[in-house]
C-alpha positions in Angstrom: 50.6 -230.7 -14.2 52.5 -231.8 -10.9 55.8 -233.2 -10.8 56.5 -236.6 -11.0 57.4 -238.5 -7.5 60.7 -240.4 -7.8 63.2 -242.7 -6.4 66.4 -241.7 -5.5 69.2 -242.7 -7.7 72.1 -242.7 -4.7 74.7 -241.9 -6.6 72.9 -239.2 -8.8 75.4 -236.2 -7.8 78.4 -238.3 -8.2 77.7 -239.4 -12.1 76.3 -236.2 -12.6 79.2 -234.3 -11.7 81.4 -237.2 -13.5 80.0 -236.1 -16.7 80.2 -232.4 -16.2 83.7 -232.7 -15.4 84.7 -235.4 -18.9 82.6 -232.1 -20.9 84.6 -229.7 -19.0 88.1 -231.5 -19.6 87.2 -232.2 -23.1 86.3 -228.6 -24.5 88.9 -227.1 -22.2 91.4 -229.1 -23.9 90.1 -227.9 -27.1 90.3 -224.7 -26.6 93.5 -224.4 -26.4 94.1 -227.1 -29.0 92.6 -225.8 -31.6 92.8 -222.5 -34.1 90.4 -220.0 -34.3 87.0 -221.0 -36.5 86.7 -218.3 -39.4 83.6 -216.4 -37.4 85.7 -216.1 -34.1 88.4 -213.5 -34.5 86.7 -211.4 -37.4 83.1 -211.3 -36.0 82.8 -212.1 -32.9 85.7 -211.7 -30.1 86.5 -208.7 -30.5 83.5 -207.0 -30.9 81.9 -207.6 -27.3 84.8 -206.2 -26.4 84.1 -202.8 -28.5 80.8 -203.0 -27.3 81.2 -203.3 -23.6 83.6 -200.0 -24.3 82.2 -197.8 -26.9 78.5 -198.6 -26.4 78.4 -198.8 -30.1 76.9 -201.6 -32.3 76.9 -201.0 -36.1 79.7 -202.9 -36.4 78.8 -206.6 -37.4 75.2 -206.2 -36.2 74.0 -209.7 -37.7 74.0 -210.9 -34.1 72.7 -208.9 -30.9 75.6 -207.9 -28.3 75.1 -210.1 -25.5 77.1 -212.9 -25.7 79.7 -211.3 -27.7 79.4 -208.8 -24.1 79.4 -211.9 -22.3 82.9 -213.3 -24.2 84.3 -210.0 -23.8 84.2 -209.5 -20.0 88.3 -210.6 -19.4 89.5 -208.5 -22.0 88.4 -206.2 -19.2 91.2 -207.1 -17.1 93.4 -208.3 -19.7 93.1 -204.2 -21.1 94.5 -205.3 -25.1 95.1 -202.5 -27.4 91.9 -200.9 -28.9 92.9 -198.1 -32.0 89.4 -196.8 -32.9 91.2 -194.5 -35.3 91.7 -196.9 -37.9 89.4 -196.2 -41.4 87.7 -199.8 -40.9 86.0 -199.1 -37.2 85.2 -195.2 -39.2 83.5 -197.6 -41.9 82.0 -200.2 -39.6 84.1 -202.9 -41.3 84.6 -205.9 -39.0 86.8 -208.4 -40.5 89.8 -206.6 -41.1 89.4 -204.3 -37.7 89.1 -207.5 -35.8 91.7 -209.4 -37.8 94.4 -206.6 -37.4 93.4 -205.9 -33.7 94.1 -209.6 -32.8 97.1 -210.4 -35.3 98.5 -207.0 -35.2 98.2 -204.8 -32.7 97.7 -207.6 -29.8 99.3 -210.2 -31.3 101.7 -211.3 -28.3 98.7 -211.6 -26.4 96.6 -213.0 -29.2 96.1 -216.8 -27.6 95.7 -215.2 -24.3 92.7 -213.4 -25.4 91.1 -216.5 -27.4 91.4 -219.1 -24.2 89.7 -216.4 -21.8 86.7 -215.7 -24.4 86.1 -219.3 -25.1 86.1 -220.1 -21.6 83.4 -217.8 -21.0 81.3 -219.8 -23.5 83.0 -223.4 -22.0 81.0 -222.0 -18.7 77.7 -221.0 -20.5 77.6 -225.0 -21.9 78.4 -226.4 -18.4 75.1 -224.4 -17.1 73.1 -225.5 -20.2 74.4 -229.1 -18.6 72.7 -228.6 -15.5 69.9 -227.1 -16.8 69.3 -229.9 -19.1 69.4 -232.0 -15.6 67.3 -230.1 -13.7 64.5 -230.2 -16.1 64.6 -233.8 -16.9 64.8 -234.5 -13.7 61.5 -232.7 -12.6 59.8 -234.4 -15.4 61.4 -238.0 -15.1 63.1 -238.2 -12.3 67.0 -239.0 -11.7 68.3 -241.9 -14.0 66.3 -240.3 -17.3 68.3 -237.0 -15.9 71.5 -238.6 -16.1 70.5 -240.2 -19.5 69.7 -236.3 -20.8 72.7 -235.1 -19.0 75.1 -238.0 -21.2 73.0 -237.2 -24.8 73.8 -233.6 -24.0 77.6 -233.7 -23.0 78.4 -236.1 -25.1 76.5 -234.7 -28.4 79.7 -233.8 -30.5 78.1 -230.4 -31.6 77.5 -229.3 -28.2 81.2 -230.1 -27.1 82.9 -228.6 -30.5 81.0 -225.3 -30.4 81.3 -225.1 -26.4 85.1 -224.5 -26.9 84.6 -221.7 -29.5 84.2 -218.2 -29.2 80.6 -218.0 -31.1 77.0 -217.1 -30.1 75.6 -220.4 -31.1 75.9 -222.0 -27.2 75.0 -218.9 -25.8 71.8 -218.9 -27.5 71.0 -221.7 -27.0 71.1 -221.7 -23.1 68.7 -218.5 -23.3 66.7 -220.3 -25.6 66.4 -223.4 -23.3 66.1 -221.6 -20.3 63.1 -219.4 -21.1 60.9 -222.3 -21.7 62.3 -224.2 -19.2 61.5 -221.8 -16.7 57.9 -221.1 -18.1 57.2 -225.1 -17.9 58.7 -224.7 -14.0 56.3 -221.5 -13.8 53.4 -223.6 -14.6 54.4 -226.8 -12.5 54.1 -224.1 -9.5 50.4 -223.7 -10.0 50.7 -220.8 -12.8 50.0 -217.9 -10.6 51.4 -214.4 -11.0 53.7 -213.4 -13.5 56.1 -215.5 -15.1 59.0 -213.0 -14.5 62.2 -215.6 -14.7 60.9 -216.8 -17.8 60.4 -213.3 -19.7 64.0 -212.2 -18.3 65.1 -215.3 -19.6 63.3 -214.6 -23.4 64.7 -211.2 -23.4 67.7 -212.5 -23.0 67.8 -215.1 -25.7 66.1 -212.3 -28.0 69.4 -210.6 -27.0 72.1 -213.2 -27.5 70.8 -214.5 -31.2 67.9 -213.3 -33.5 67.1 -217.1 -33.9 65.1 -216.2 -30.9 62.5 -215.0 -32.3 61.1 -218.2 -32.8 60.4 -218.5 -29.2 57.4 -215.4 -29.7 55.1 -218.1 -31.0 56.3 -221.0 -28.9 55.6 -218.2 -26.0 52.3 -217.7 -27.6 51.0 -221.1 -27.8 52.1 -222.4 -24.7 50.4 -219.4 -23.0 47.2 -220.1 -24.5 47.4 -223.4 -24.1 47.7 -223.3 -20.4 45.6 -220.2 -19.5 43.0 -219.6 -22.7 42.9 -217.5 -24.9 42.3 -214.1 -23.6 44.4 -214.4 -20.5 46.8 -216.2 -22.4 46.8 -213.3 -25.0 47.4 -210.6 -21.9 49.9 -212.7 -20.3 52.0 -213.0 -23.6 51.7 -209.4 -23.2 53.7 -208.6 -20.2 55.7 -211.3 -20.8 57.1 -209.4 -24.6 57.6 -206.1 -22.7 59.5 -207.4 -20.0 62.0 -209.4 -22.7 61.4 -206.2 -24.9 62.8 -204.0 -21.8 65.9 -207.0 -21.1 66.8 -206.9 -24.5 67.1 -203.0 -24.4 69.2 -203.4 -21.4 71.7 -205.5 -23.8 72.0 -202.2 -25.7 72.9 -200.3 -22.8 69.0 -198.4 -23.3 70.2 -196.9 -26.8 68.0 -194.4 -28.2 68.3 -193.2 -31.9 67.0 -192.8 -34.9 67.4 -196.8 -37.1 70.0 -194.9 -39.9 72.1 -193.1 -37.2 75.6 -193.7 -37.8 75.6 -197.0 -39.5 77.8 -197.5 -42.9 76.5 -198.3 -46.2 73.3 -196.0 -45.7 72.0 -196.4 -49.2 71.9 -200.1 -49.5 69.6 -199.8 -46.0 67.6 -197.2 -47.6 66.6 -198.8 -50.7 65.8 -201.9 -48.0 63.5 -199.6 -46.5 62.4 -197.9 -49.8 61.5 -202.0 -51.0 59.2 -202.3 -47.5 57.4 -198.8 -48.0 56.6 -200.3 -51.7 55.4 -203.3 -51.0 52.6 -202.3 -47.9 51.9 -198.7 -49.6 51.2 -199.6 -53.1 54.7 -197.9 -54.3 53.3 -194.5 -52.6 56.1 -192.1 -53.4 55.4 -189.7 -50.2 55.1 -192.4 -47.9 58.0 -193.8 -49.4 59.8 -190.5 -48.2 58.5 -190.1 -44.9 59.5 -193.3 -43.5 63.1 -193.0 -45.0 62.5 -189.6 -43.2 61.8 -191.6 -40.2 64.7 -193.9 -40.3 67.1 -191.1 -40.7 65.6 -188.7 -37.8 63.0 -190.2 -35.1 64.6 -191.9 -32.2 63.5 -195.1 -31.4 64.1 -197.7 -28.8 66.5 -201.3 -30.0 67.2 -199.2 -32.9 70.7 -201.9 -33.8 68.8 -204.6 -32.8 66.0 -203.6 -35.1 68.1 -203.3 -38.0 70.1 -206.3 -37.3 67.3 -208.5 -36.8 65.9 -207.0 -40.7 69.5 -207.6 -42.0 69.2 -211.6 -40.6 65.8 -212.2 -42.2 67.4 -210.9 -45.2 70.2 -212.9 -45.3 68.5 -216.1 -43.8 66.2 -215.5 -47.3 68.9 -215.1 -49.7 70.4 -218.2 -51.2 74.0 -218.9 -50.2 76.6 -220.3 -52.2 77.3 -223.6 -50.2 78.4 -227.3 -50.3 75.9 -230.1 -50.2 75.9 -233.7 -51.4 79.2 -233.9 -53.5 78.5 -230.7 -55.4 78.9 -226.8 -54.6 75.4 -225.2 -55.2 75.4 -222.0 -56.3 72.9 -219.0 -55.8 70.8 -219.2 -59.0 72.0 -221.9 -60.6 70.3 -225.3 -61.5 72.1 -226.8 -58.6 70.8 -224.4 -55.7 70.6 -225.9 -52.2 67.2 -228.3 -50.9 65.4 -227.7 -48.1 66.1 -230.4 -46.4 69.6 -229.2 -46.2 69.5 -228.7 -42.2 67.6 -231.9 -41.8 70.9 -234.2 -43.8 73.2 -232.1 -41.9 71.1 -232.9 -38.4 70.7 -236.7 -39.2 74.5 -237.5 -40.6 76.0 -235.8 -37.8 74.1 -236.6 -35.0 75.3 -240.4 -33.2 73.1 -243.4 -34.5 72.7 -243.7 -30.6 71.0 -240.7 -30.1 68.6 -240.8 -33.3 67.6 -244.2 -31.7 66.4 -242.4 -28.3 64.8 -239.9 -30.4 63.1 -242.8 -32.8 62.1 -244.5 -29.1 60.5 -241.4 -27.6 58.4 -240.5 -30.5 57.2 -243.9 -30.3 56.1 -243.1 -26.6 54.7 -239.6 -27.7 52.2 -242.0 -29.9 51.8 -244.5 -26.9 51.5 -242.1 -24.1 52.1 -238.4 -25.0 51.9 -236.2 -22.3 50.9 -232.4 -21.9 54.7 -231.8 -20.9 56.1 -233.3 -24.8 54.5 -229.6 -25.4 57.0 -227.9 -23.6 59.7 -229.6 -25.2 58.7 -230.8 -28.7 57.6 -227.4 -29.9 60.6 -225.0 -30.0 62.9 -227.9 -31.3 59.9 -228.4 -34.0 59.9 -225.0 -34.8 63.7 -223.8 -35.1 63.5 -227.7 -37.4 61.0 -226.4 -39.3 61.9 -223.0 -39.8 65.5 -224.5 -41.3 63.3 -225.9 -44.4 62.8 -221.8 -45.3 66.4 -220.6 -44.3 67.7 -220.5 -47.7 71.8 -219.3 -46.3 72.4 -223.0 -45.9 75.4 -221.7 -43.4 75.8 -224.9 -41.4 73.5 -227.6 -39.1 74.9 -225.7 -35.8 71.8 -223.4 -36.8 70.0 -226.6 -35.3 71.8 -226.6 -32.1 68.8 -224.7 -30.0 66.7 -227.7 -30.7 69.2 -230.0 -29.2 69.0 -229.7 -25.6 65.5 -229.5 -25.8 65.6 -233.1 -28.0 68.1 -234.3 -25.0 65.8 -233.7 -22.4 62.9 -235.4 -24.5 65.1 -238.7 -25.4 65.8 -239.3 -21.7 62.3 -239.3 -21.1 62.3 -243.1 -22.4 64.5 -244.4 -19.4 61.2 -242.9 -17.2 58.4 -243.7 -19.8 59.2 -247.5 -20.7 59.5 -249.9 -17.6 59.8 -253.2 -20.3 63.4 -254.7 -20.0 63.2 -255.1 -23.6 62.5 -251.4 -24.4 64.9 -250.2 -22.2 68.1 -252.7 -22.4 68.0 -251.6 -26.1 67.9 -248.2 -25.0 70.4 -248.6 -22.8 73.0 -249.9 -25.7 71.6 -246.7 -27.8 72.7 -244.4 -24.9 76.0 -246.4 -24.4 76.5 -246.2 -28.5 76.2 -242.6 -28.2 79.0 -242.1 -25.5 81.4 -244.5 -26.8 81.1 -242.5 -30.6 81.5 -239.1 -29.3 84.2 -240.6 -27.5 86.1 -242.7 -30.4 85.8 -239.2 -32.5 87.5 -237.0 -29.8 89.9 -234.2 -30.3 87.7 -233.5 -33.5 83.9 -233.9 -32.4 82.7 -231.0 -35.1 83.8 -232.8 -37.7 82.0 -235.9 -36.4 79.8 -238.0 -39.1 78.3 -240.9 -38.3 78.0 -244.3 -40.5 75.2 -243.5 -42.5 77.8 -241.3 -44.7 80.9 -243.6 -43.7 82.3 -241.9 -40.8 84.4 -238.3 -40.4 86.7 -239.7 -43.1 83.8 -239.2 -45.4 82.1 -236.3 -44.2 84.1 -233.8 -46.8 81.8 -235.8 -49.9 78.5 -234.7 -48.1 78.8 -231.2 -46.1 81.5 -228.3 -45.3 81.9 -225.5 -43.5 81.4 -225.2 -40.0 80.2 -228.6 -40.3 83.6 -229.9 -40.9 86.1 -227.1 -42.0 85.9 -223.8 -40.1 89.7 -223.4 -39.9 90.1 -224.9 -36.6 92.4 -226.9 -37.6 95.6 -224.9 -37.9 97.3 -226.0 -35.4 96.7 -229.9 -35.5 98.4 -228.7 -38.7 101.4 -226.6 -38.0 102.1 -229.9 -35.4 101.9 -232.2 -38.1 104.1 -230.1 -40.4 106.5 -229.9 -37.0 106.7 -233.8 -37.0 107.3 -234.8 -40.4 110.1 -231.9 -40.6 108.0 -229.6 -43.2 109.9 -226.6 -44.1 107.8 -225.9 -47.3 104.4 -226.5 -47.7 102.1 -225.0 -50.5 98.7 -224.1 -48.8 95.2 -223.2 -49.4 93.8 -222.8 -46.2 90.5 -222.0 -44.3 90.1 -219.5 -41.7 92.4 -216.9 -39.8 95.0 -217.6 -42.5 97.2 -216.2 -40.8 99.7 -219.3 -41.0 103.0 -216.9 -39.2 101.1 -217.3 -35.8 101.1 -220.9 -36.4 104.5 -221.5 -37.6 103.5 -223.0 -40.8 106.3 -222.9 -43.6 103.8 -221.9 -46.0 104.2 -220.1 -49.4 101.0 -219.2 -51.2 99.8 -221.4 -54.2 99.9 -219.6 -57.5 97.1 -219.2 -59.9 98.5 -221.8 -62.7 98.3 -224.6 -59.5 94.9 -224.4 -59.7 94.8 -226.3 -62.6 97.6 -228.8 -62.7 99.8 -229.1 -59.3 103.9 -228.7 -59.1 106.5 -230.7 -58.0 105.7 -229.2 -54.6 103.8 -230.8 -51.3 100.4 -229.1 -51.0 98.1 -228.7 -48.1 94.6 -227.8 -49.1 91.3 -227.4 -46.8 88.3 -229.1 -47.2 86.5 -226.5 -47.8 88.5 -225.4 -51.1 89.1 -229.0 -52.8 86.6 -227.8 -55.5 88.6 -224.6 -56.4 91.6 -226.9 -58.0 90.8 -229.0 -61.3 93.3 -231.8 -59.8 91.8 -232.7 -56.8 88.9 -235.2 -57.6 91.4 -237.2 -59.3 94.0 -237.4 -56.6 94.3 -239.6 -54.2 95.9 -237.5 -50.4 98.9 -238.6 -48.8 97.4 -237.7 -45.7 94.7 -235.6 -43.9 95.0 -233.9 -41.1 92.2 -233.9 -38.6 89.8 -234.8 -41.5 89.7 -231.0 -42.5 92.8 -230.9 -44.5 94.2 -232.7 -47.4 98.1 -233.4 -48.0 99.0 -234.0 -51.5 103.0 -234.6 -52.0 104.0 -234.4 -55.7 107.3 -233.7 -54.7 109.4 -235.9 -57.4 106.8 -237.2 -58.8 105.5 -236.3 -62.4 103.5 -233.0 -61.7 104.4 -230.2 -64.0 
């Protein structure tokens, strides 16, 4: 493979900068304006903070340290309080040590530490940007760049989640970059090690365990391009030198997996289940690798365990909203497989599942060695979503979508028919102008194959529309239409004193017929009250919360 010769698009630079600055401006406005998401404050801010200080990582292991590190290099210089005397660090209990360490003990500096952790994140999606641009540009030169550049900051997942303080945008940079730089490694001519690459799996293996997905893309790509025994040796190397940059994430821990971590007996009886099931229930082999767990040091012990905890909850079905209905674990209404595949097609733009419709027509037309590089890991995080039965969300998707951005642009390069590409033009403009229309709430974007955001609550929830970023678009709309009692129900910090929202809690006879009393209620708990199906809101705020005002009207 050899890159492709190109013309200069003159003002490349200029629109290229243009759109990394309308991304920055956009998620650095919403930073500020908007609440923290339910994960931020009690599983994630804080404890890359704790890490980066205490070296310690059983708290909240379900995601590997590095981003979380990442986020947590201000507080640094910011120095908040950190009491690691309290009995929920002793008990490795995350939510309420992280909750009470930023509402509590720092909370005068509580908004202070959010805007400097998001903004860390803010910077990791501006380098995803570039890196979309550099690839595509290799591959297609500079107006299919620009193209993949505009799908990619203008794709309202990528802008909501760049503003919050999660893993999900840092993983996916790692995740984009390692292949990236393997496909560059290649372009070169292939020879000697691929060492960018490997530092760059190691660290994706280290900011989300959804990396692991990228050990068989490694796999096949290698022996693709070099056969299969040199392929097979490369692969080698290339998993001990991302085994050895993931370590470094841990600071080069050493200890046996059960050391210090809470709830010891639920982990042994997971360790008990594995010894069953490859030793033919063998009692003494049963023993010695609980044995094991307890007393041999070994090397990524956390991230071991963490990683065995994620495949365990990714495999456990998850209460969750889908379709109109909440579908319970176990019941008759249990979640689809297809769930990530709705979530990805209803809140992606029309314009961009165009581009994508367009380029898979070219792959059929004209595929190209290089699809390979960037059809396969978006084909395999798609396709392992059909057997993640936690149904948490479709930003589980979002490592597959730079990857997809970079592929769509391809079309501006591929097709040289004016009537190919002045429809694919409108698609790309179609795309801009809806991320744009739905802006300053693009993660509750929908598009009109569901009717719009105003009817996204009927299909999904959650961090697809209600992760409680939206108390403070509501403590402002309380402050304009003079609120100074409000009953609520609402998701995420809830914490509605920082906010200044006149709430008072709603009591457990509301639940079944409302009061004479104005209620605010999230999306995400319409279902808990027996009223709401049959009332018609007042008012929503930011699509994520419902206003129902019964005051003097016939409610009991």
């Amino acid at each position: 493979m050899t890159p492709r010769a190109v013309s200069a698009f003159p003002p490349a630079r200029a629109v290229l900068a243009a759109l990394l600055l309308v991304f920055a401006a956009q998620a650095g406005w919403l930073i500020r304006a908007k609440s923290p998401s339910t994960d931020e404050v009690p599983f994630h801010l804080c404890n890359g903070y704790v890490d980066l200080l205490t070296r310690d990582f059983r708290m909240s292991p379900v995601q590997p340290p590095l981003i979380r590190e990442w986020m947590g290099l201000p507080w640094l210089l910011i120095r908040p309080k950190l009491d690691l005397e309290k009995d929920s660090w002793k008990n490795a209990d995350s939510a309420p040590f992280c909750t009470e360490f930023f509402y509590k003990d720092n909370r005068a500096i509580a908004d202070r530490l959010l805007y400097s952790a998001r903004a860390m994140v803010l910077l990791l999606g501006l380098a995803l940007a570039v890196a979309v641009y550099l690839w595509a540009r290799t591959l297609y030169g500079e107006r299919a760049a620009l193209a993949s550049v505009a799908l990619f900051t203008f794709s309202p997942m990528m802008l909501a989640h760049s503003a919050l303080g999660t893993v999900d945008v840092g993983a996916a940079v790692f995740f984009f970059l390692s292949v990236f730089l393997l496909h560059r490694h290649f372009l070169g001519g292939g020879d000697g090690f691929p060492w960018a690459a490997s530092v760059a799996l190691g660290l994706a293996l280290a900011a989300k365990f959804t990396a692991v997905l990228l050990l068989p893309v490694f796999l096949i790509l290698l022996v693709s391009e070099l056969g299969i025994w040199r392929g097979l040796a490369r692969y080698s190397g290339v998993v001990f030198v991302a085994f050895m940059v993931t370590w470094s994430a841990y600071f080069f821990e050493f200890k046996p997996l059960l050391a210090g971590v809470p709830r010891v007996e639920e982990k042994e009886g997971y360790i008990a289940a594995i010894a069953d099931k490859f030793t033919g229930m063998d009692p003494a082999a049963r023993e010695k690798l609980i044995y094991a767990a307890h007393h041999v040091p070994m090397p990524l012990a956390s991230w071991a365990l963490g990683l065995a905890g994620t495949v365990r909850e990714r495999r456990t079905p998850n209460g969750h909203f889908f379709l109109g209905h909440w579908r319970e674990a176990g019941t008759d209404h249990t979640g689809k497989w297809y769930f990530y595949l709705f979530g990805f097609l209803v809140k992606s733009t029309l314009g961009f599942l165009v581009l994508l419709a367009a380029r898979k027509a070219a792959l059929f037309l004209m595929p190209r060695r290089d699809d390979l590089y960037q059809v396969l890991p978006a084909v395999f995080v798609i396709a392992a979503s059909c057997f993640d039965t936690s149904w948490r969300g479709s930003r589980y998707l979002m490592p597959a979508i730079p990857f997809l951005c970079v592929w769509a642009g391809g079309v501006f390069r591929i097709f040289t028919s004016r009537t190919v590409l002045v429809p694919c033009a409108a698609a790309l403009a179609a795309h801009v102008a809806a991320s744009a229309a739905q802006f300053p709430y693009p993660q509750q974007y929908f598009n009109a194959l569901v009717g719009g955001p105003s009817q996204g609550w009927r299909y999904l929830r959650d961090s697809d529309l209600d992760w409680g970023q939206e108390l403070k678009t509501f403590a402002a709309w309380a402050r304009r239409h003079q609120v100074t009692r409000v009953k609520t129900y609402l998701f995420g910090s809830r914490d509605e004193d920082f906010y200044g929202i006149p709430h008072v809690d709603v009591e457990e006879a509301e639940y079944r017929a409302p009061r004479r009393e104005l209620y605010a209620i999230s999306t995400f708990y319409l279902s808990h009250f027996d009223w709401t199906a049959a009332a018609t809101p007042t008012d929503t705020v930011g699509h994520a919360i419902f206003i129902y005002d019964f005051r003097g009207k016939g409610a009991s």
